[in-house]
C-alpha positions in Angstrom: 12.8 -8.5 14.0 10.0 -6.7 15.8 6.3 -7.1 14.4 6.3 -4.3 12.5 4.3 -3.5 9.1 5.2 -0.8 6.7 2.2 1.5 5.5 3.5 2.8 1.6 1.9 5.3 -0.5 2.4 6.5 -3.6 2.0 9.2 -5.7 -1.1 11.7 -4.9 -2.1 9.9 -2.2 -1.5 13.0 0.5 -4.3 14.4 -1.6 -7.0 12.0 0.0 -9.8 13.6 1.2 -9.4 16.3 -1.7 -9.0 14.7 -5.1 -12.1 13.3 -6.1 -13.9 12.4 -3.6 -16.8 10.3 -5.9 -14.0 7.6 -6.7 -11.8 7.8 -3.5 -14.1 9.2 -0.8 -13.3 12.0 2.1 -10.9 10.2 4.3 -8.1 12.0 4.6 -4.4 10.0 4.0 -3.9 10.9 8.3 -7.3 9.6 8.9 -6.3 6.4 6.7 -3.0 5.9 8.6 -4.7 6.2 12.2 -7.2 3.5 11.2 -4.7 1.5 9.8 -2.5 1.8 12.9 -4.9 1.3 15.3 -6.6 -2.1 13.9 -2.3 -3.0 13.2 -2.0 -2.6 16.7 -4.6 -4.1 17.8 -2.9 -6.8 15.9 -0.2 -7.3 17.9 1.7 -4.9 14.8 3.6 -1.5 14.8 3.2 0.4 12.1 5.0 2.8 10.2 3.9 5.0 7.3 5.8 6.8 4.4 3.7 8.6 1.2 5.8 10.0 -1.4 5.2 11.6 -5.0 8.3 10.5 -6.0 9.7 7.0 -7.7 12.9 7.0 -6.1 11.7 7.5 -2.7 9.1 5.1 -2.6 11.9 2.0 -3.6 14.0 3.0 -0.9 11.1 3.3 1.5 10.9 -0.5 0.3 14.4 -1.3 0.7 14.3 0.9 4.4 10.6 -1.5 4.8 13.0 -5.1 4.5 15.4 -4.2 7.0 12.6 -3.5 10.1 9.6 -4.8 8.8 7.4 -8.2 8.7 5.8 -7.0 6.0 4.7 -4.1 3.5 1.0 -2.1 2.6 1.8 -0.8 -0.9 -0.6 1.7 -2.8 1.7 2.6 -5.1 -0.8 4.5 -7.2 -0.8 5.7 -10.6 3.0 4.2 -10.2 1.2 1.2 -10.3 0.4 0.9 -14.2 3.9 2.5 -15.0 6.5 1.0 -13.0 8.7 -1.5 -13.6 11.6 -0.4 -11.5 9.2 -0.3 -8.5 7.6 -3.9 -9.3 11.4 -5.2 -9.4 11.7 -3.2 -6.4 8.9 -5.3 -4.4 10.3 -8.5 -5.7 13.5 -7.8 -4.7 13.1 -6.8 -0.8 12.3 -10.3 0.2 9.2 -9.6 2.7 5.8 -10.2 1.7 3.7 -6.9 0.1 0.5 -6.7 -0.3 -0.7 -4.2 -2.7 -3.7 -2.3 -2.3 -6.0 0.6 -4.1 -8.9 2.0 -2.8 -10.7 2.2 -5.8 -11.6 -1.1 -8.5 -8.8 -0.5 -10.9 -10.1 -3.0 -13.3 -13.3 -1.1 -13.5 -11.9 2.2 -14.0 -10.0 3.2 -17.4 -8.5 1.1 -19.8 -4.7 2.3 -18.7 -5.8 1.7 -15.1 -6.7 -1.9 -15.4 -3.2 -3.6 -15.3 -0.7 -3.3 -12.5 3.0 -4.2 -12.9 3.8 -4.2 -9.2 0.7 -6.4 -8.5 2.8 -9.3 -10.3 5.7 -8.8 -7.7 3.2 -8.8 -4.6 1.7 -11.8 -2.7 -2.0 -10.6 -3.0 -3.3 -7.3 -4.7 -6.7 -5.8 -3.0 -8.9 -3.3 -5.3 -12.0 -1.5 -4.8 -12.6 -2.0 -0.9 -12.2 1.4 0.0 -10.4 1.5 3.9 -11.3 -1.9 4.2 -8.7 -3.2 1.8 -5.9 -1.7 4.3 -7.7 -3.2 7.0 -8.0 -6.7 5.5 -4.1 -7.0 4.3 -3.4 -6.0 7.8 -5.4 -9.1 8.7 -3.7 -11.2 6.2 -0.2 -10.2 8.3 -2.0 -10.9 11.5 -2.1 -14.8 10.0 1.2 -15.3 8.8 3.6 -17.7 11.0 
C-alpha cells in the first residue's frame, strides 16, 4: 500500500470561505485541500480529497479510503452530532481516522458539543482552524 492519506469532508463544507466566515474563517475548501496536500507531501504522503453533502457518499468514500489509504482526515461536519451509521462506518474500515473540525465544537451550541464519530476515531482535533488538518497529517507522518 502506497503512503497515501484520504482528505474527507462532510456536509457544507464546499461552502468554506462563504458560510460564516466569523466561526470558520475565509479559506476556501480548495485552498484547505492545497495546504493540506502540500504539507502531506511534504510528508512523504499523497493525498486525496472527496467532500460530499450526502451520508451515503461519505461511508463509501470511507470504505473506497481502506482499500488505498494509510489513513483518513474526517470533518464529517454537522454529520458529526447525528450519525451513527457513519461512526460505525469509521470503526469498521480498519485504518486509523482522525477527525477534525475547524471550529471548538464543545464551545459552540449545546447540540454541537458531542460527536458520535469522534468515539470511532483514534484522536478528534477541534477549534484549530487549518492547523488541525495540518497537525493530524503530522500525526500520520509518525506512525510506523
Amino acid at each position: 500500500m502506497s503512503k497515501r492519506l484520504a482528505l474527507i469532508h462532510g456536509p457544507n463544507l464546499n461552502l468554506l470561505g462563504q458560510r460564516d466566515p466569523a466561526m470558520y474563517g475565509t479559506l476556501t475548501l480548495a485552498e484547505l485541500e492545497a495546504a493540506v496536500r502540500d504539507h502531506a507531501s511534504a510528508r512523504g504522503f499523497e493525498l486525496s480529497t472527496f467532500q460530499s453533502n450526502v451520508e451515503g457518499e461519505l461511508i463509501n468514500a470511507l470504505h473506497d479510503a481502506a482499500q488505498s489509504c494509510v489513513g483518513v482526515i474526517f470533518n464529517p461536519g454537522g454529520y458529526s452530532h447525528t450519525s451513527v451509521a457513519l461512526r460505525d462506518a469509521v470503526e469498521a474500515i480498519g485504518i486509523p481516522t482522525v477527525e477534525v473540525h475547524l471550529s471548538n465544537i464543545h464551545a459552540r451550541e449545546s447540540f454541537r458539543r458531542t460527536s458520535l464519530t469522534a468515539s470511532a476515531a483514534k484522536a478528534c482535533i477541534s477549534g484549530l482552524g487549518k492547523t488541525g488538518y495540518l497537525v493530524a497529517v503530522d500525526h500520520f507522518s509518525q506512525l510506523d
